[in-house]
Structures are given as structure tokens and as C-alpha cells.
N, C-alpha and C positions, 0 to 999 in steps of 0.2 A: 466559541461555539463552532464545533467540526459540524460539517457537512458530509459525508460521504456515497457511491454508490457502488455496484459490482457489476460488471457488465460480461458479457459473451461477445468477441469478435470473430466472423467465420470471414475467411478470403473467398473469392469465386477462384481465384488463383493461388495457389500455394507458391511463398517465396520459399527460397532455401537458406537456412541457416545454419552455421558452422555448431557443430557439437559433437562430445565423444562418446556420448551414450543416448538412449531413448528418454531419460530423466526430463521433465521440463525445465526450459530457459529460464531463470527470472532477471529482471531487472527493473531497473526503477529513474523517475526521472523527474526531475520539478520546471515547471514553464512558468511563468508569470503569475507564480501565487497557486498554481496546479501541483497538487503533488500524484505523482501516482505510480501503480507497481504492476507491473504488466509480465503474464506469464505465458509462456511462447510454448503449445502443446505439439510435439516434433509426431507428425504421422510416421508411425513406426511398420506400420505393415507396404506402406510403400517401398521399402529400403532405405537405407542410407546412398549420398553420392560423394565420388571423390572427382571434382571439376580435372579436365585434364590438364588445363596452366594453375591449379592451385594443390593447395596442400590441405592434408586431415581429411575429416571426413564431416558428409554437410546430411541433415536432414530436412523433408521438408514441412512446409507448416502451414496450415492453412486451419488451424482456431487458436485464439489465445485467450485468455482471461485478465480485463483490467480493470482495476480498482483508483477509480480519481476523488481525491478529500482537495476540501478546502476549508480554513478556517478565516473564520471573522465575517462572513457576510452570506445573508440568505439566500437560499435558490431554490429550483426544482429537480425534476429528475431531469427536465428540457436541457437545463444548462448544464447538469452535470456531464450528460449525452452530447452535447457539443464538445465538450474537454475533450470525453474518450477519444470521441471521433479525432481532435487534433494532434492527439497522443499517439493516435495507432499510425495516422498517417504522416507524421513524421519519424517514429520510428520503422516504420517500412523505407522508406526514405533513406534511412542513416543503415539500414539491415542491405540494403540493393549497392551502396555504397561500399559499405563491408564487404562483400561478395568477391569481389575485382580488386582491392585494394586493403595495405596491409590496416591494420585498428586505428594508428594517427594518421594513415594518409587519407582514409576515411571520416575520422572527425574532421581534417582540416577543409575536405570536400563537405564534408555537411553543415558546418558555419558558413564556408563560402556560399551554400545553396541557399539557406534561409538569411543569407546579409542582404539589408536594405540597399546595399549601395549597388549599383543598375554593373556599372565597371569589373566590380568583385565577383556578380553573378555570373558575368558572362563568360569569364576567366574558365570556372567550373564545369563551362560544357551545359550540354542540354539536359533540363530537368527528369530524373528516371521517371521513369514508369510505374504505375502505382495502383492499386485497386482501392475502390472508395469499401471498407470494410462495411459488414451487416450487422446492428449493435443489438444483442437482445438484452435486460437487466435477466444477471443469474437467479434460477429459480426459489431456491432455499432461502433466499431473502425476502419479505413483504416491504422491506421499504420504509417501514412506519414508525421505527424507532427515534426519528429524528424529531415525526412532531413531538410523537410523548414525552420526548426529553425537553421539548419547549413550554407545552402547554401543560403537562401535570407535575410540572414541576419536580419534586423528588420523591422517591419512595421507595419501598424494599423490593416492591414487586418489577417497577423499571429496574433498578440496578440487577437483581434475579434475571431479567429478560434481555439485559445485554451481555451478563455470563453467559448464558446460553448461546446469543448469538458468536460472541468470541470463541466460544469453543468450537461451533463449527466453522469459524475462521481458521482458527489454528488447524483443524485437521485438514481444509484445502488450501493450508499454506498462502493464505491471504495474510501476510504480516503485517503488512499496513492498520489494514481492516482491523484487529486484533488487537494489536496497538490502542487503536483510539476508543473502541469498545469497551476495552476493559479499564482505560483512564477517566471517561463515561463515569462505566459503573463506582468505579470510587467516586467520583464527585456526587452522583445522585446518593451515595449512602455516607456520605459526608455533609450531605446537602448544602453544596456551596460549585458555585463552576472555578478551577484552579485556572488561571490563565498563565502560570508560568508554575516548572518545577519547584523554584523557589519558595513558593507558597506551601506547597504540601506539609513539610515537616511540619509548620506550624498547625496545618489543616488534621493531622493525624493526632499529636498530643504527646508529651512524654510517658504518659501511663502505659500508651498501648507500643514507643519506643522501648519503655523499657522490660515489658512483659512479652513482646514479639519482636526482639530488635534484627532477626532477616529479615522478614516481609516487610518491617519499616525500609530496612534498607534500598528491597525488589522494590518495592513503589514508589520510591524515590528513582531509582534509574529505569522505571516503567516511564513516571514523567519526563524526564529526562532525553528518553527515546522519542517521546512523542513531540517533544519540540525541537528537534533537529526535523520533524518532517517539516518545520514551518521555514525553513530558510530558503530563500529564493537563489531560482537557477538560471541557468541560461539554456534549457532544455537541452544539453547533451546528455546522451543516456549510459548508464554505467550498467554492466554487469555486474550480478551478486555470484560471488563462488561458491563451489559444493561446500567449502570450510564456513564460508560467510553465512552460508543458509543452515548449517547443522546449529551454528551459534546462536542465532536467531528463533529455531523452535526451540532448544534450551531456555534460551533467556524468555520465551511466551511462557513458556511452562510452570517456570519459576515466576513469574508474574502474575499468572492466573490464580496459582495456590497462595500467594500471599493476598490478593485482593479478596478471594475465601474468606480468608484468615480475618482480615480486615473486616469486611461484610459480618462475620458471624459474632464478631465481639463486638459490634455494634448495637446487633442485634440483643447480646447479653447484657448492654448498658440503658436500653433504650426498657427493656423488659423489670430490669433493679429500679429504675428510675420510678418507672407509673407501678410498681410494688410499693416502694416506697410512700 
């Protein structure tokens, strides 16, 4: 069982952060069973800066968009909004570290910051500076997809109404979100929850293997995708590249049309079936 939600975080201070273009930031990060994809919106009508003891060029930012899932265990919007909040504020943290410090001398300053050992902290210098962010849930979403996927158990019109939702994932580049929506909709028109890739093949059938053997494939490394979001981190955050993100709304794209795919010949078995 995914959990998910989409949040708005606005800074009352904008930090700055290194980039070459106005494009947004994305990155992603897993904390104790938290996963989530955080997209750093760079204010472009302020200018860009080039700091005078560093290098390239920095803009600054003060709203981002993040999206925290979790699987296996129930929540609200409450808990989810606690994650964001821990997400945003230590990535601020690891973003203020980077700033002054080159990519690993900064990771190594941001493990030392968040290590229990009192010795290791102190080592690190005094903790930065930080704004407590303002978290709104993004609007396009209602939120409600999670009961219906608990309590009406399966149907064509749930599985329909997480395409939909996917789709406006994919166009705001929420890949996470996308991700687990569209693995969602296969399971409610499969009617069955897959808790591992492994399961699927079987879950699909060789008939519709061997009459659609891509989208057998896409849906296979759809799930695939979706359980590498489940591996636990040690909350250091990675950067996603302009390469790494082109790949990624390819491979949504091609995911979405095979789940389609999947869905409609479902739908034509499910129709032959009560004809019959």
C-alpha cells in the first residue's frame, strides 16, 4: 500500500543555489522509509549570482515542490506534512553546506551535522541557518485517491481516475508521483495489489504477453521502478541530471501507453466474458 502526497514549500528567505540555467532543480532523497522528490523552483527574474570566492553561477529560490510516499503503513495528510517538513529542512541544510563547500566536502559536513555522536557534531561548527518552510498541499490534487484505492476496492473507474491523475504528474514532472499512480492503476485493473515486480508477469498472463509483448515489457520495468523507490537511505540527497530527467519522462511515457494498453484489453476481456 503507497501512501503519497504533493506539497508547496515557499522560503520567507530565499537560499541560493548552484545551477546553469533557469530549468528547475530536481532531486530526490530516501530517510527512514521516506521517500521523496523535491523540485527547487530557481527565481529567475531576480538574476542569477556568481559568489565572489566561488565558481558558476547560483540562483536563487525560495519555492519548491515536494512529493513524500511511503509504503506499508497508514497515515494522513498530518504525517505526511511532518516528512515534507523534515525533507525540506534538511535539505536546506545540505543546499547552505554546498554553497561554501565543494559536493563531498559538503556531504561530509552534512553527515557530520545530522551524527548522533555529540564529539562528531561539534567537529562540524555551528549549525547553519535555516528557515522553518510554509507547506501548502499542491492544488490540482484532492487527495482522495488513497481512500478509494482502500475502500472500493478495484474498479475501472478508480484505475481511469489514477490515469488521469498520472498524467498530470507527468506533465509537472512529479516522477515519483507518476510512478506509483500508474502501478496503482494496473493493480486496481488487475485487481490484485502487486507487492513486488516479481509478481506482475504472472499478474498480466501470457495471452496479453504474447499479444502485447512491449507494454508486457514497460510494465514490467514500470514495477520495477517503483521498488527501487522502497530502499532505504541514509537521507543524503542526490541530484537528478538534465540526461537523467529526459530519461525519465521517456520512460513515464512509455509506461503510461502501455498501462492504456493494459487497461483497454481488459476491459475487452472483461466485456467477451459477461457476453458470453
Amino acid at each position: 500500500m503507497w501512501l503519497f502526497a504533493t506539497y508547496e514549500a515557499r522560503l520567507a528567505k530565499p537560499i541560493l543555489v548552484k545551477t546553469e540555467s533557469e530549468e528547475p532543480v530536481v532531486m530526490s532523497v530516501n530517510l527512514k522509509g521516506w521517500d521523496s522528490e523535491v523540485k527547487l523552483i530557481p527565481s529567475a527574474h531576480l538574476g542569477r549570482i556568481r559568489p565572489p570566492a566561488g565558481s558558476g553561477w547560483y540562483y536563487p529560490v525560495s519555492r519548491m515542490e515536494i512529493t513524500v510516499t511511503r509504503d506499508g503503513r497508514l497515515g494522513d495528510e498530518m504525517v505526511h506534512g511532518e516528512a515534507a517538513k523534515l525533507m525540506v529542512e534538511r535539505l536546506l541544510v545540505f543546499l547552505q553546506f554546498k554553497m561554501w563547500n565543494t559536493f563531498f566536502d559538503a556531504l561530509d559536513k552534512y553527515q557530520r551535522h545530522y551524527s548522533s555522536a555529540e564529539d562528531v557534531r561539534s567537529e562540524s561548527g555551528p549549525a547553519p541557518m535555516f528557515v522553518v518552510p510554509q507547506l501548502e498541499l499542491v492544488p490540482d490534487y484532492e487527495q482522495q485517491n488513497m481512500h478509494d484505492y482502500m475502500a472500493e476496492l478495484f474498479s475501472r473507474s478508480l484505475a481511469e481516475s489514477l490515469l488521469r491523475d498520472a498524467d498530470v504528474s507527468i506533465a509537472h514532472n512529479r516522477s515519483r508521483r507518476a510512478c506509483l499512480e500508474l502501478t496503482m492503476a494496473c493493480e486496481t485493473a488487475l485487481g490484485m495489489r502487486l507487492k513486488s515486480a516479481g509478481l506482475v508477469k504472472a499478474a498480466m498472463g501470457d495471452i496479453f504477453k504474447n499479444r502485447f509483448s512491449q507494454a508486457y515489457e514497460n510494465i514490467e520495468h514500470l514495477f520495477q521502478a517503483r521498488d527501487t523507490i522502497k530502499q532505504s537511505g541514509n537521507g543524503l540527497f542526490k541530484f537528478i541530471s538534465a540526461a537523467k530527467k529526459n530519461e525519465i519522462e521517456r520512460d513515464l511515457t512509455h509506461w503510461q501507453a502501455a498501462v492504456e494498453c493494459l487497461l483497454d484489453w481488459l476491459d475487452v476481456m472483461n466485456k467477451s466474458l459477461q457476453e458470453a
